[in-house]
C-alpha positions as CSV (number, residue, x, y, z in Angstrom):
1,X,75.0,95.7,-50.7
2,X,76.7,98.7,-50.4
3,X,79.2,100.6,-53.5
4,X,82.1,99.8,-50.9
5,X,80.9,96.5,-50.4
6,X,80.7,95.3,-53.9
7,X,84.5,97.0,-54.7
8,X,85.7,95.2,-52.0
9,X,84.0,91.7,-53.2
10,X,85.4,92.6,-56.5
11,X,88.6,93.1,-55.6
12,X,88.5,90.0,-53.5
13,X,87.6,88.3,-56.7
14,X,90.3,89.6,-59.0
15,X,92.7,88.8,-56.1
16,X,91.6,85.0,-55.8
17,X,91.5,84.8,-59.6
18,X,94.6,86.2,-60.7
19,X,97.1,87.6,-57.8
20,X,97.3,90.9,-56.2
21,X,98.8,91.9,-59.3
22,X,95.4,91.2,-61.2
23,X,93.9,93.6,-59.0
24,X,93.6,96.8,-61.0
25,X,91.0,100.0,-60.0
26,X,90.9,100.0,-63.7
27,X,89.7,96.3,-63.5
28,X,87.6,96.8,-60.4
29,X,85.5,99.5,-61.7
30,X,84.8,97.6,-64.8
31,X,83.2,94.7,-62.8
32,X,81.5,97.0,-60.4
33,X,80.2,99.1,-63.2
34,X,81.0,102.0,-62.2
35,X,84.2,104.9,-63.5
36,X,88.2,104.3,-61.6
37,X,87.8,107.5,-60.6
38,X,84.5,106.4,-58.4
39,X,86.8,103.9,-56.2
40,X,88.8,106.6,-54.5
41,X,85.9,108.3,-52.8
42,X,85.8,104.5,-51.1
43,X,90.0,103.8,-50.9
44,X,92.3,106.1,-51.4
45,X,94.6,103.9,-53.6
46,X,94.8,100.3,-54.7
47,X,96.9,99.5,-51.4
48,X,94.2,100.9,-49.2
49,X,91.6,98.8,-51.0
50,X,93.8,95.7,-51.1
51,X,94.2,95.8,-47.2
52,X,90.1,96.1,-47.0
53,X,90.1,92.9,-49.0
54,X,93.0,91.0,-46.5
55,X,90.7,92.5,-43.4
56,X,87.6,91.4,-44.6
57,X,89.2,87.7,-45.6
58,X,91.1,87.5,-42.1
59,X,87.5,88.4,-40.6
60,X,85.5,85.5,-42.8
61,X,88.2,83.3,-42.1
62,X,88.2,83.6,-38.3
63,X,84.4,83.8,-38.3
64,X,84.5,80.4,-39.9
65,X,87.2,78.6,-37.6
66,X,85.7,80.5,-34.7
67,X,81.9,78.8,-35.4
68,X,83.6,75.2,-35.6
69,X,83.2,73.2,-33.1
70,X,86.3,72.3,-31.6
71,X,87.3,69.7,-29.7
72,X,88.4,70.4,-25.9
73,X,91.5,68.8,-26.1
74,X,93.8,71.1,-27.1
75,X,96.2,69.1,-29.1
76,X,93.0,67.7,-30.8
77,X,92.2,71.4,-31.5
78,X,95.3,72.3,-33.0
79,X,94.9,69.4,-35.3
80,X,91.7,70.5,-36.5
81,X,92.8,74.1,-36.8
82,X,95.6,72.6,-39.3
83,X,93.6,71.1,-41.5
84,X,91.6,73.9,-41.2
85,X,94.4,76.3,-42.1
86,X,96.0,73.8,-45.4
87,X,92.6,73.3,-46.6
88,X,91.7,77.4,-46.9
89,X,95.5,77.2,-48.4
90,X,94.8,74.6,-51.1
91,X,91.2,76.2,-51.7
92,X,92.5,79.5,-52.5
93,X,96.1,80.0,-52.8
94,X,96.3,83.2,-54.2
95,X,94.3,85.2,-51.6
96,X,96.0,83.0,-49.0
97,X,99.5,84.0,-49.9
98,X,97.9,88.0,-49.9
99,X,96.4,87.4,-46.7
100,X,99.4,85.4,-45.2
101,X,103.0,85.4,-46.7
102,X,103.3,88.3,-49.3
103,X,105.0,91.6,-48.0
104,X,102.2,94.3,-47.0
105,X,102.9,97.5,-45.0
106,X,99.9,97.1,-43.0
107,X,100.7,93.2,-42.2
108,X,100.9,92.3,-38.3
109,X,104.3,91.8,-37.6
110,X,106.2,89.5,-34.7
111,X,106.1,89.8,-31.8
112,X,104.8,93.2,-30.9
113,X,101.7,92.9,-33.0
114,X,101.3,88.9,-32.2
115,X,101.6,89.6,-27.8
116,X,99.1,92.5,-28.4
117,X,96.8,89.6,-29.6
118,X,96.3,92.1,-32.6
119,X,96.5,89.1,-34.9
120,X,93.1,87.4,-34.9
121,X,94.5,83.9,-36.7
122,X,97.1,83.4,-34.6
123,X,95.3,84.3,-31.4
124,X,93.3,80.9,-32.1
125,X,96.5,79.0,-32.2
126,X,98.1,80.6,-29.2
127,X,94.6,79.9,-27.1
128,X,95.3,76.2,-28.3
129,X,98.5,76.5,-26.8
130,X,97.4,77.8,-23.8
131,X,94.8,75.3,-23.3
132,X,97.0,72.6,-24.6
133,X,99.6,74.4,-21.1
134,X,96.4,74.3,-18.7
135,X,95.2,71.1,-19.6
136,X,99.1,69.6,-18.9
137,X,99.4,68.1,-22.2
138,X,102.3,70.9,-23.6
139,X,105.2,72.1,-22.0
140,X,104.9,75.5,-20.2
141,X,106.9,77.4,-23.1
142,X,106.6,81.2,-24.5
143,X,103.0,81.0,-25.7
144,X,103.2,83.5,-28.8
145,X,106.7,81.9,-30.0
146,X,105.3,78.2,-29.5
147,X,102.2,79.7,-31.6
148,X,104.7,81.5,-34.4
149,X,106.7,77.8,-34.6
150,X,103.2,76.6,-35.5
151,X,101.9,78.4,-37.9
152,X,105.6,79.0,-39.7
153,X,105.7,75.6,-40.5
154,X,102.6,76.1,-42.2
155,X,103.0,79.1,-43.9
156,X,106.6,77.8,-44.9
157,X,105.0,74.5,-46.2
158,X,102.5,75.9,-48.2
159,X,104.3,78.2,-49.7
160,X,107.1,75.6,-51.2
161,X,103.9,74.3,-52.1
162,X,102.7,76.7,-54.1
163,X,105.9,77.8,-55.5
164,X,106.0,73.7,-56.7
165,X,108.9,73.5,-54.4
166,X,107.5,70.4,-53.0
167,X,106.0,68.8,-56.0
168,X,102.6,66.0,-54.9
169,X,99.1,66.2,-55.4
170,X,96.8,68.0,-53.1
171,X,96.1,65.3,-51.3
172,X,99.5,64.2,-50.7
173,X,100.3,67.3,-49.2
174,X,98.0,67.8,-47.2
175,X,98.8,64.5,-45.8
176,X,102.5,65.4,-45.5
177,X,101.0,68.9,-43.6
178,X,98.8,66.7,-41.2
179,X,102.1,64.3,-40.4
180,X,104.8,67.0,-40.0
181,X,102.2,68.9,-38.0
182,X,101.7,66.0,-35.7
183,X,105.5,65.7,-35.2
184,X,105.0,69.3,-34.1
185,X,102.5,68.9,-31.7
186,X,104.0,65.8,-30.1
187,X,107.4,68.1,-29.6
188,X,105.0,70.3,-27.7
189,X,103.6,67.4,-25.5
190,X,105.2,67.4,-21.5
């Protein structure tokens, strides 16, 4: 593993354990073993290397939905992809509210980013929809919008979850995510 490499897992680390604002280059070094000053000939500054650590997770996280196998139905697919997408959530909250609700200048932003497919998570959804349009099970709608609906519900769930906004066991809401999701996908049906 390369010096890069191992800051970045570090970082990815203090991230998951404590926030992004656990992530220090003071406190990165330290577990890497090597002087602050050594990070910057690998990130420029602690934003730089906190956007390595959101590419990376984005890539490990699309690698992973990417290699299940999905059902061909789309609306099948979607509700895999949700379960997916709330278990990652409940599994690692901090570095999924990094990767996916907390304000970063190098974030992908609606709808420019989204249409230029530049978004690799919400591609999958939007090829669900798509599907889901070809296979005449949804409503011929605006694709990337439909997709956005989707995964805002999500994103807005989790995060009154993890603000203890809505107040249940895991378990329980990830339940409540599966049935509010299903309500979603049957307002997509023609």
């Amino acid at each position: 593993m390369t010096t890069k490499e191992r800051i970045t897992v570090a970082a990815t680390y203090l991230l998951t354990e404590h926030g992004a604002a656990g992530v220090s280059m003071r406190k990165v070094a330290a577990a890497v073993g090597i002087t602050p000053m050594a990070i910057y000939q690998y990130f420029p500054d602690r934003e730089t290397l906190l956007n390595a650590v959101a590419d990376t997770a984005f890539a490990e996280l699309v690698r992973r939905w990417e290699a299940a196998d999905r059902p061909v139905a789309a609306d099948e697919r979607l509700r895999e992809m949700l379960v997916d997408h709330v278990d990652f959530a409940l599994a690692q909250p901090r570095l999924y509210d990094y990767m996916f609700t907390e304000r970063r200048d190098q974030a992908r932003q609606f709808p420019a980013d989204f249409r230029a497919r530049r978004s690799p998570t919400l591609n999958l959804v939007a090829d669900a929809v798509t599907a889901g349009v070809e296979q005449k099970l949804f409503r011929d709608q605006d694709i990337w919008e439909t997709s956005l609906m989707f995964a805002a519900l999500l994103h807005g769930l989790i995060q009154l979850h993890h603000g203890d906004r809505i107040s249940m066991p895991d378990k329980s809401f990830r339940t409540l995510c599966l049935r509010l999701g299903e309500r979603m996908i049957d307002e997509l049906r023609v």
